[in-house]
SEBAPA-574627 format. One record per residue (C-alpha): chain; z negated, x negated, y negated; residue number from 1. Coordinates in steps of 0.02 Angstrom, whole numbers, plus 32768, in hexadecimal, padded with zeros to 4 digits. Example, Ala and Ser with C-alpha at 12.3 -4.5 7.8 and 13.67 -1.06 7.14 Angstrom:
2
@kette:A, Z:7E7A, X:7D99, Y:80E1, nr:1
@kette:A, Z:7E9B, X:7D54, Y:8035, nr:2
end
This chain:
310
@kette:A, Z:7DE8, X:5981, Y:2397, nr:1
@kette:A, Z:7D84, X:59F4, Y:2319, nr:2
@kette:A, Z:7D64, X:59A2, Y:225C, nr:3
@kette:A, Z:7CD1, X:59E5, Y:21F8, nr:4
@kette:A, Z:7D1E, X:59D5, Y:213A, nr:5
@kette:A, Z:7C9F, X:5A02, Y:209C, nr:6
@kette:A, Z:7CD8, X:5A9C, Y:2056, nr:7
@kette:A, Z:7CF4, X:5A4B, Y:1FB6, nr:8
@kette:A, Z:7D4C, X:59BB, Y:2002, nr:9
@kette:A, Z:7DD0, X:5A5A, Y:2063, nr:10
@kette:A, Z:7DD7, X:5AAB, Y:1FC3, nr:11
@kette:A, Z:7E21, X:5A12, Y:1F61, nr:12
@kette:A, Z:7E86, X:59DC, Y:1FFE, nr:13
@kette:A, Z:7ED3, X:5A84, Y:2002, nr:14
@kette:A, Z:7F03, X:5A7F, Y:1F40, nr:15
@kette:A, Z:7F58, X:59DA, Y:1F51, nr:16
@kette:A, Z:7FB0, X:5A0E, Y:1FF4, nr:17
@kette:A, Z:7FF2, X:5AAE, Y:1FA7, nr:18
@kette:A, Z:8044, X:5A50, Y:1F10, nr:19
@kette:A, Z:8098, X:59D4, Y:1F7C, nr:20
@kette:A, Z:80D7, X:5A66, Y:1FE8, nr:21
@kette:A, Z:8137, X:5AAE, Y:1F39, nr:22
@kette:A, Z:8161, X:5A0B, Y:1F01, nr:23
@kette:A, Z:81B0, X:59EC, Y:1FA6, nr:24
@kette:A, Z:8209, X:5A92, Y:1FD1, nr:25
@kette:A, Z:8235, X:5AB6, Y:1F1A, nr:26
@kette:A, Z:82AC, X:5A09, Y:1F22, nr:27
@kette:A, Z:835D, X:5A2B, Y:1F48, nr:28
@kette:A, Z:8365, X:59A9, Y:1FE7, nr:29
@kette:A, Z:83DF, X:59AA, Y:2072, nr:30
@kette:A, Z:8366, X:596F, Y:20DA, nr:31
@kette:A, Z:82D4, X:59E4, Y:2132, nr:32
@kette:A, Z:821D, X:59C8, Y:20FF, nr:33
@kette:A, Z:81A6, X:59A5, Y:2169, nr:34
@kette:A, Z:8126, X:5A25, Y:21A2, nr:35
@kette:A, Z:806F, X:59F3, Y:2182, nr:36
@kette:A, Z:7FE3, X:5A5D, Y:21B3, nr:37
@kette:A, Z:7F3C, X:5A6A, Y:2195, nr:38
@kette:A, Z:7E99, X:5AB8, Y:21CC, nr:39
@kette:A, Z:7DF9, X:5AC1, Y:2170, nr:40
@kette:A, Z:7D5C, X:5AD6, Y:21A1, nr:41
@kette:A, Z:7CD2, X:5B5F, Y:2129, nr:42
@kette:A, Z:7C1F, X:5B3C, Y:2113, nr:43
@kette:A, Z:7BC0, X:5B96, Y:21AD, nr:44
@kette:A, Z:7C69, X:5BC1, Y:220C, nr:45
@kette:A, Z:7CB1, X:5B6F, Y:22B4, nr:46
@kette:A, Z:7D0F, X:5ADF, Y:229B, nr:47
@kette:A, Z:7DD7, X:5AE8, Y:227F, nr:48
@kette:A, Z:7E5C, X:5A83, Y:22EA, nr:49
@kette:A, Z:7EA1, X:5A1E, Y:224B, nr:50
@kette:A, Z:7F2B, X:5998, Y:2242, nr:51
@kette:A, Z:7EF1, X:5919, Y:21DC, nr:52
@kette:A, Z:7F60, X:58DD, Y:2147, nr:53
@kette:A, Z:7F9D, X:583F, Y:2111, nr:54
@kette:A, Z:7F98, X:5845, Y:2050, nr:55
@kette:A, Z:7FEE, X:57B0, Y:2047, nr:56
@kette:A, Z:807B, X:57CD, Y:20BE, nr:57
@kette:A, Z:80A0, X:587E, Y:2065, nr:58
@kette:A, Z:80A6, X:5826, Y:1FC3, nr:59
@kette:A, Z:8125, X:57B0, Y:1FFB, nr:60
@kette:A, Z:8185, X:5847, Y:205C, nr:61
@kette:A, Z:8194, X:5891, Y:1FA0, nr:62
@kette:A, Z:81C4, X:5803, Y:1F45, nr:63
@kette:A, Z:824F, X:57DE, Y:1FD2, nr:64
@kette:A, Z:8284, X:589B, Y:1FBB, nr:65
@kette:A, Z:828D, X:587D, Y:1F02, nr:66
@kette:A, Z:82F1, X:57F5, Y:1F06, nr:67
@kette:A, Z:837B, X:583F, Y:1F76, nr:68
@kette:A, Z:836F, X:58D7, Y:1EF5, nr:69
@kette:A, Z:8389, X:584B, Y:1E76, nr:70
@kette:A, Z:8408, X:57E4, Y:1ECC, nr:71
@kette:A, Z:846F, X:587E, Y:1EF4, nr:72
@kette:A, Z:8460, X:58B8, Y:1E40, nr:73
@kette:A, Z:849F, X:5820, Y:1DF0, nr:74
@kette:A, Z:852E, X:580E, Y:1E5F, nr:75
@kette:A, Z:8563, X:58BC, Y:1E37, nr:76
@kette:A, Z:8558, X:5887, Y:1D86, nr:77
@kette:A, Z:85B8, X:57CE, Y:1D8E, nr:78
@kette:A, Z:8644, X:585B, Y:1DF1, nr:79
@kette:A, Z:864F, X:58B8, Y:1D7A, nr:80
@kette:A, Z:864F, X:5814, Y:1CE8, nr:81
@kette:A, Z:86EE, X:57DE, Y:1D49, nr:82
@kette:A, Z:873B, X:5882, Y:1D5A, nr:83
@kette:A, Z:8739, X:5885, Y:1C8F, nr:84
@kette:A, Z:876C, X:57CE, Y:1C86, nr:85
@kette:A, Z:8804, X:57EC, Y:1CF7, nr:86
@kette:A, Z:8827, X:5884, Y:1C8F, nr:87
@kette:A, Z:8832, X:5832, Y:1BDA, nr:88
@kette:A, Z:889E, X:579F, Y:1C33, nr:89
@kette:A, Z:891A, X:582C, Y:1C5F, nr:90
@kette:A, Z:8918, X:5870, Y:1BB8, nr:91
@kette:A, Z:892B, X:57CA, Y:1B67, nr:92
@kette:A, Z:89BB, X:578E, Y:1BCF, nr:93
@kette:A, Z:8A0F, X:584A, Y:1BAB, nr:94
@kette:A, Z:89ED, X:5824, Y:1AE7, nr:95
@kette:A, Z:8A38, X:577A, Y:1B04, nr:96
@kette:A, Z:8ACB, X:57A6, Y:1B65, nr:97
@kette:A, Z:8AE5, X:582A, Y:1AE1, nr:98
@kette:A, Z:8AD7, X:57BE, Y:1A53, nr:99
@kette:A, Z:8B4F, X:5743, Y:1ABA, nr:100
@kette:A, Z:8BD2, X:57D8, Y:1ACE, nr:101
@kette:A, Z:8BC9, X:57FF, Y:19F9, nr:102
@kette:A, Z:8BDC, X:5723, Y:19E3, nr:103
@kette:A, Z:8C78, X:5720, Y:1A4A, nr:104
@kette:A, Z:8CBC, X:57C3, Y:19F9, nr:105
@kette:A, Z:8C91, X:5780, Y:1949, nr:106
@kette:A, Z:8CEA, X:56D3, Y:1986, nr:107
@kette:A, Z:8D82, X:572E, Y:19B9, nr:108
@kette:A, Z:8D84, X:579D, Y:1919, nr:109
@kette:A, Z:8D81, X:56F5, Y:18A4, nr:110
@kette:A, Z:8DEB, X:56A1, Y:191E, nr:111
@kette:A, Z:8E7A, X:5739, Y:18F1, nr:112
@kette:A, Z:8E60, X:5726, Y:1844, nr:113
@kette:A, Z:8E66, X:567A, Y:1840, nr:114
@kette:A, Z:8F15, X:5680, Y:1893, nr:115
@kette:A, Z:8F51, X:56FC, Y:1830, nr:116
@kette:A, Z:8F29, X:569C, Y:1796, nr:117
@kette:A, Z:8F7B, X:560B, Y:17ED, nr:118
@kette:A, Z:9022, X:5665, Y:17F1, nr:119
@kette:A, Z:901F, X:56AB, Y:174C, nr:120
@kette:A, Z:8FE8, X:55FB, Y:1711, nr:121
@kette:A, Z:9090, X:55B1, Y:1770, nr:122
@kette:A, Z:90EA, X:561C, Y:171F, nr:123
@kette:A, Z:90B7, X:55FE, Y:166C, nr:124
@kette:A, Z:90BC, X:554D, Y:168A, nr:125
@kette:A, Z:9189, X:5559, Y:16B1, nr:126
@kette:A, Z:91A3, X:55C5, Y:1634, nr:127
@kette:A, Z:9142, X:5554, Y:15BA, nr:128
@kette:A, Z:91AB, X:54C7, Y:1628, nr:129
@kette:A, Z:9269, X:550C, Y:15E4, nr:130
@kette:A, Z:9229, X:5534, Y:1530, nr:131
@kette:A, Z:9202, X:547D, Y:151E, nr:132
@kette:A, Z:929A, X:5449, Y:1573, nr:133
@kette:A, Z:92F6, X:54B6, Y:14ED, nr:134
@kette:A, Z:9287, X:546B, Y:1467, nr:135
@kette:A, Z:929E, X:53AB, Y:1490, nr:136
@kette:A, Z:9354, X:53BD, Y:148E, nr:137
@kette:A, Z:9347, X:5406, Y:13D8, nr:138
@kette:A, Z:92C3, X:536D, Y:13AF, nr:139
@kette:A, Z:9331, X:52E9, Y:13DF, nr:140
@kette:A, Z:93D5, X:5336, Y:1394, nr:141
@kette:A, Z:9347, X:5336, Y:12F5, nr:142
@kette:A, Z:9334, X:5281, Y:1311, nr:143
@kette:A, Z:93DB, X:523C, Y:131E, nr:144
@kette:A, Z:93F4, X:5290, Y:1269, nr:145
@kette:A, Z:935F, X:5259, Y:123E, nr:146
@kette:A, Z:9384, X:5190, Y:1267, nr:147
@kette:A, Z:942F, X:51A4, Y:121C, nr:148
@kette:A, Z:93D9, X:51DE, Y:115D, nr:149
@kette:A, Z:9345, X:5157, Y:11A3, nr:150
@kette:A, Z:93DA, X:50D0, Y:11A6, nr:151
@kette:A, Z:9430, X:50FD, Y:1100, nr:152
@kette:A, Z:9369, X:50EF, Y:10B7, nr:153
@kette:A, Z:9349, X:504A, Y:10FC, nr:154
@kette:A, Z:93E6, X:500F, Y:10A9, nr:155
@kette:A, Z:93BE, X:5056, Y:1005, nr:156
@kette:A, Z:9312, X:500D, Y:1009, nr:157
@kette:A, Z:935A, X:4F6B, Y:1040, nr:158
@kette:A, Z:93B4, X:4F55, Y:0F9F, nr:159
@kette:A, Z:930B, X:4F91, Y:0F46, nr:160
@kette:A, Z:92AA, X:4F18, Y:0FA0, nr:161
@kette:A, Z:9310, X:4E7B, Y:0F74, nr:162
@kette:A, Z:9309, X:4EC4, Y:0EBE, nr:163
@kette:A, Z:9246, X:4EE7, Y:0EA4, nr:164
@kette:A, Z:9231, X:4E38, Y:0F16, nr:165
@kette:A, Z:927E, X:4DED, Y:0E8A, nr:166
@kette:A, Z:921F, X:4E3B, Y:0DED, nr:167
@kette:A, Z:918A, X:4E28, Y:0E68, nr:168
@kette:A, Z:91A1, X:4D6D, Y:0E68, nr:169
@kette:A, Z:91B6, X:4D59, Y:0D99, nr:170
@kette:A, Z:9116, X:4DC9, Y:0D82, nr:171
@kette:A, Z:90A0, X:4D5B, Y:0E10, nr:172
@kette:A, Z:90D6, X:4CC8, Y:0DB3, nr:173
@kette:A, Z:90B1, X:4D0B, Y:0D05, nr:174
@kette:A, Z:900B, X:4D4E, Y:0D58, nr:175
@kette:A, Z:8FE1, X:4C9C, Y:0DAB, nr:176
@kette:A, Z:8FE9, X:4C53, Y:0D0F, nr:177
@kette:A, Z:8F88, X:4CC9, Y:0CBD, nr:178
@kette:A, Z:8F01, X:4CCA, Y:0D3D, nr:179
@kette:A, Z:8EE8, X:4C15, Y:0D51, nr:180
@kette:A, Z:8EB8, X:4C18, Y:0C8B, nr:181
@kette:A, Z:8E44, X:4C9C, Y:0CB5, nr:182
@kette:A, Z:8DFA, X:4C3D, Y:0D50, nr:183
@kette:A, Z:8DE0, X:4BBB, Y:0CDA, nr:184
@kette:A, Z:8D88, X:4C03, Y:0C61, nr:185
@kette:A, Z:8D0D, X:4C60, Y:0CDA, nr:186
@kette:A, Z:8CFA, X:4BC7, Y:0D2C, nr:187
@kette:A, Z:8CC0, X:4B8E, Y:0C8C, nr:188
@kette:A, Z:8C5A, X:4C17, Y:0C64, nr:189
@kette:A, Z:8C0C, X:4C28, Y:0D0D, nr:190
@kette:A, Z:8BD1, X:4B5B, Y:0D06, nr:191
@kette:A, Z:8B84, X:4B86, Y:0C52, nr:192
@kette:A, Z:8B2B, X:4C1B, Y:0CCD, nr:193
@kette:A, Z:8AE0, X:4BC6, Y:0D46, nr:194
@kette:A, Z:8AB0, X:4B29, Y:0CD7, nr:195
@kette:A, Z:8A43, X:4BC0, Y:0C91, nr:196
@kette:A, Z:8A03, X:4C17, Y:0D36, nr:197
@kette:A, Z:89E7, X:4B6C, Y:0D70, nr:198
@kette:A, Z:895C, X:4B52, Y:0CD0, nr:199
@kette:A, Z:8911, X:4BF9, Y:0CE8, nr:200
@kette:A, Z:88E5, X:4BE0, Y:0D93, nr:201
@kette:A, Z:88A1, X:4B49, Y:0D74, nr:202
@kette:A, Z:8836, X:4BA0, Y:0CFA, nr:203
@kette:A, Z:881A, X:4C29, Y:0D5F, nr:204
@kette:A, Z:87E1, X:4BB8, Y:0DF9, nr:205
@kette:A, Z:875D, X:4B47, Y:0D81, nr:206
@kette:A, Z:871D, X:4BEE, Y:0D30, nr:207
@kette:A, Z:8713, X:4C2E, Y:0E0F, nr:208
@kette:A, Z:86BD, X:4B7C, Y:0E30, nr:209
@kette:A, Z:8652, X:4B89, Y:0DA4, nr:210
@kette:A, Z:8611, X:4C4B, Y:0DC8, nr:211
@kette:A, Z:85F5, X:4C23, Y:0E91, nr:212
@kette:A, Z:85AE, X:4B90, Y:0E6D, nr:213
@kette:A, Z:8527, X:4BFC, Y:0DEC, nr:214
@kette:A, Z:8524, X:4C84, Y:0E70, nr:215
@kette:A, Z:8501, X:4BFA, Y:0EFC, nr:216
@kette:A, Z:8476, X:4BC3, Y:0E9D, nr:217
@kette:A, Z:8435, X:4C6A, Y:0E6D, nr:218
@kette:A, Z:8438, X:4CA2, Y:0F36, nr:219
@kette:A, Z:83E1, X:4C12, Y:0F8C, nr:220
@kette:A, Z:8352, X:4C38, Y:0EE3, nr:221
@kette:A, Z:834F, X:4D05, Y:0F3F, nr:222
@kette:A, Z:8364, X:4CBE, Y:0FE3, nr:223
@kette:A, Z:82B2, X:4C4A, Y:0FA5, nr:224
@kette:A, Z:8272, X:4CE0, Y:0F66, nr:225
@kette:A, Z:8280, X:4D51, Y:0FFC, nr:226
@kette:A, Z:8251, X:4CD9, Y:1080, nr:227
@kette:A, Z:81AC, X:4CBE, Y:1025, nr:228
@kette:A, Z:8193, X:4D7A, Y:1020, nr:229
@kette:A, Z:81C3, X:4D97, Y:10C8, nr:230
@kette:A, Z:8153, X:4D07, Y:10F9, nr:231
@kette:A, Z:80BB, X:4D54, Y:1092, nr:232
@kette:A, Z:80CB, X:4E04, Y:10D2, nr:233
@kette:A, Z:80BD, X:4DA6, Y:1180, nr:234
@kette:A, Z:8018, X:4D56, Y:1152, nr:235
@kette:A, Z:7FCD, X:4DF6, Y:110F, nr:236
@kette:A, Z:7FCE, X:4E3D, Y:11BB, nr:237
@kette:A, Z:7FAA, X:4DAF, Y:121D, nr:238
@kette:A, Z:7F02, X:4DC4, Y:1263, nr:239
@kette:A, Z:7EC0, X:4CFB, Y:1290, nr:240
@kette:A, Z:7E2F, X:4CBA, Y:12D2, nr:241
@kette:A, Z:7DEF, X:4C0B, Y:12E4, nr:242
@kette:A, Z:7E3A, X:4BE4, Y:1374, nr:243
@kette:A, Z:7EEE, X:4BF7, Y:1312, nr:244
@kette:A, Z:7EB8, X:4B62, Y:12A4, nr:245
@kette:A, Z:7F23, X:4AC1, Y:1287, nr:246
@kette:A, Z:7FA7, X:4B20, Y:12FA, nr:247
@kette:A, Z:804F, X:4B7D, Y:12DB, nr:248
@kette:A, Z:80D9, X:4BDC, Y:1303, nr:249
@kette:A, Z:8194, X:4BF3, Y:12FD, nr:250
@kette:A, Z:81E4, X:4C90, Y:1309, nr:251
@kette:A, Z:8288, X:4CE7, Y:12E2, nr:252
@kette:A, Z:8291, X:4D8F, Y:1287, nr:253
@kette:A, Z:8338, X:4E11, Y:128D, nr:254
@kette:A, Z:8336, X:4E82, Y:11FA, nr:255
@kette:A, Z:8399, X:4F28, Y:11C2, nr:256
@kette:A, Z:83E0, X:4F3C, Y:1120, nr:257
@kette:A, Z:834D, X:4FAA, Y:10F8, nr:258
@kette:A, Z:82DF, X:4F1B, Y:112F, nr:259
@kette:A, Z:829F, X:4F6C, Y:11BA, nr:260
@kette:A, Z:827B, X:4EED, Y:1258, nr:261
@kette:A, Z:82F3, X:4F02, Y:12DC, nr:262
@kette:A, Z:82C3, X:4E78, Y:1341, nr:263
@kette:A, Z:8236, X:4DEE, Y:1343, nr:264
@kette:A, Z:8240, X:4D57, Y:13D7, nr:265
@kette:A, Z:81D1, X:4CC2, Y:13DF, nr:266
@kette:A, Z:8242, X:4C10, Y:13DC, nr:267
@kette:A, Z:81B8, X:4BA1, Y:13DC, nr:268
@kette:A, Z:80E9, X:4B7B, Y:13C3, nr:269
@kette:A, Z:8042, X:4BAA, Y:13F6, nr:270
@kette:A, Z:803E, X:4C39, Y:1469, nr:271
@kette:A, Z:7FA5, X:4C97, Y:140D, nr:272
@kette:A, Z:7FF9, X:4C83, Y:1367, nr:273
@kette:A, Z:809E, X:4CAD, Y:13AD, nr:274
@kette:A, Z:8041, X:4D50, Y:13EE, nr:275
@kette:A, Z:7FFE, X:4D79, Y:1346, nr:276
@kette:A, Z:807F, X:4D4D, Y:12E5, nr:277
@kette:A, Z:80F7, X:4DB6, Y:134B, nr:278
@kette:A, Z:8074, X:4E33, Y:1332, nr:279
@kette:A, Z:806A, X:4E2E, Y:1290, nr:280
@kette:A, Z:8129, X:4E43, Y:1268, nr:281
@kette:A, Z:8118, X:4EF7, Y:12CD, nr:282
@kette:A, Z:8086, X:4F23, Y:1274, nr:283
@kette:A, Z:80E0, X:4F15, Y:11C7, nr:284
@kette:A, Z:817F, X:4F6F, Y:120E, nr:285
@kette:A, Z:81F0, X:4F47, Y:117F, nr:286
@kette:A, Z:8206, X:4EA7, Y:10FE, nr:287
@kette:A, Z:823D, X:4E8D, Y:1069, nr:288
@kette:A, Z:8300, X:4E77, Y:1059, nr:289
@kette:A, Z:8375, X:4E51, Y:0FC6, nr:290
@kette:A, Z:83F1, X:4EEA, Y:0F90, nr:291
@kette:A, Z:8469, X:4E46, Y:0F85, nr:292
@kette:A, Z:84DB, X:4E42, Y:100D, nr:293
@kette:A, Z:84D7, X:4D84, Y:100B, nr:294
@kette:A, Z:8436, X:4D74, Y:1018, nr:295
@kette:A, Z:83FA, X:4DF0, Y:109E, nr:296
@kette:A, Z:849C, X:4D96, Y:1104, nr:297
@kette:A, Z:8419, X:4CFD, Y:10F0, nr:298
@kette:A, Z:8380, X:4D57, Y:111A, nr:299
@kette:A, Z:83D8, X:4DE2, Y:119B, nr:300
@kette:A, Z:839D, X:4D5F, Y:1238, nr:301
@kette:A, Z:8314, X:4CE3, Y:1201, nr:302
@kette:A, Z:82A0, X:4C5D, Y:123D, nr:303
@kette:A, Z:8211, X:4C46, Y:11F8, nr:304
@kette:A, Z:817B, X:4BE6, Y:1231, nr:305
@kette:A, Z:80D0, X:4C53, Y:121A, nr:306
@kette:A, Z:8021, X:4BD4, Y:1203, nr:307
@kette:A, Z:7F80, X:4C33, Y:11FD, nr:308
@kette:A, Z:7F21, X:4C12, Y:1160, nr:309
@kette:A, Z:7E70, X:4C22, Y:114D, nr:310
end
């Protein structure tokens, strides 16, 4: 059956048919192509016999070509990966199996030397063995003369003994005597002391009573002192309105050395107040503190109970 085609529509037929054509015989492919062919038709000429193509189909036809290309490529490749992977196994057992070979040889080597020094060491140790054979026997013919001059000594020093035992005895009881009048008289002396440190620290201990006592009551005046400051530097940045009146608050304040508020907790009182007093201790940041240590331990963590006043 004859097919009229628009030249236009042959031309760009033909274009796309002669591409696939090199695309498909220009692939390295076991495989034989398939044949297509074609026949157009020119404007004013008889119609050509024409085998009408399935773009779709020849698309596929490629792809599937491709892919075998593809497949066959990338098993070539993985042949090749193994090829070099079996190859640095080899090498690495040879490497191992040499380095095996040089461990037993080394082995062997100190295992020689180690028996050598063995046997030398055996015989250093008899000869060492008869030289202090030899040597005892001179030690204890040493010692037997040695116990006989030992036993002369001891009688000697016998007779010496009972003699300084004996002058030993006269001088402890001359110095017996003589110490027990000298235990006496420090005796004495050290009753006379005591009598003495026993009066001073009783004057010591009023005069300690007396200045605590002063300092007690010189502290609780600071510790007065600070609490009303601390409770006026409150009020000055309390912020009240009438809604505060008749109504109070009790709170507990945690101060540095420097004075600086490290903490500030509500224990008890009107919520509103509470709120502005609490308030009002952050926005003055630090209070005053004594420098005395006795005093800021007073103040360090204290309650104080915060009225508005009007």
């Amino acid at each position: 059956m004859a097919v009229a085609i628009d030249p236009q529509l042959a031309k760009s037929l033909g274009l796309h048919l002669a591409i696939v054509i090199v695309l498909v015989f220009g692939a390295d492919f076991s495989s034989t192509p398939e044949m297509v062919s074609v026949s157009l038709e020119s404007e004013g000429k008889a119609p050509i016999e024409a085998v009408a193509i399935d773009q779709q189909q020849l698309n596929s036809r490629v792809q599937q070509m491709q892919q075998e290309r593809d497949n066959a490529r990338a098993a070539e490749e993985k042949r090749i990966r193994d090829l070099e992977r079996r190859a640095q196994q080899a090498e690495r057992n040879r490497a191992e199996e040499e380095a095996r070979l040089k461990r037993v040889a080394a082995e062997k080597r100190q295992a020689d030397e180690e028996a050598q020094k063995s046997r030398a060491a055996a015989a250093d140790a008899k000869k060492q063995q008869e030289q202090e054979a030899a040597k005892a026997r001179e030690v204890e013919q040493a010692r037997i003369a040695k116990e006989q001059e030992r036993k002369k000594a001891e009688d000697a020093a016998k007779a010496a003994e009972q003699k300084r035992k004996a002058e030993q005895e006269a001088a402890e009881k001359a110095a017996a005597e003589k110490a027990a009048a000298e235990k006496a008289r420090q005796a004495a002396e050290a009753k006379e002391r005591a009598e003495q440190e026993r009066a001073m620290q009783e004057q010591m201990a009023k005069e300690a009573q007396a200045r605590s006592a002063a300092r007690a009551r010189q502290a609780a005046t600071e510790v007065q002192r600070y609490t009303a400051l601390i409770r006026d530097a409150v009020q000055r940045n309390l912020l009240v309105d009438e809604s505060m009146r008749g109504r109070s608050c009790r709170i507990n304040i945690r101060l540095a050395s420097n004075g600086f508020v490290t903490n500030v907790g509500v224990i008890s009182g009107d919520k509103t107040v509470c709120d502005a007093a609490v308030r009002a201790v952050n926005r003055a940041g630090t209070l005053p503190v004594s420098p005395d240590p006795d005093v800021y331990n007073q103040l360090k963590d204290i309650n104080l109970t915060v009225s508005p006043e009007f």
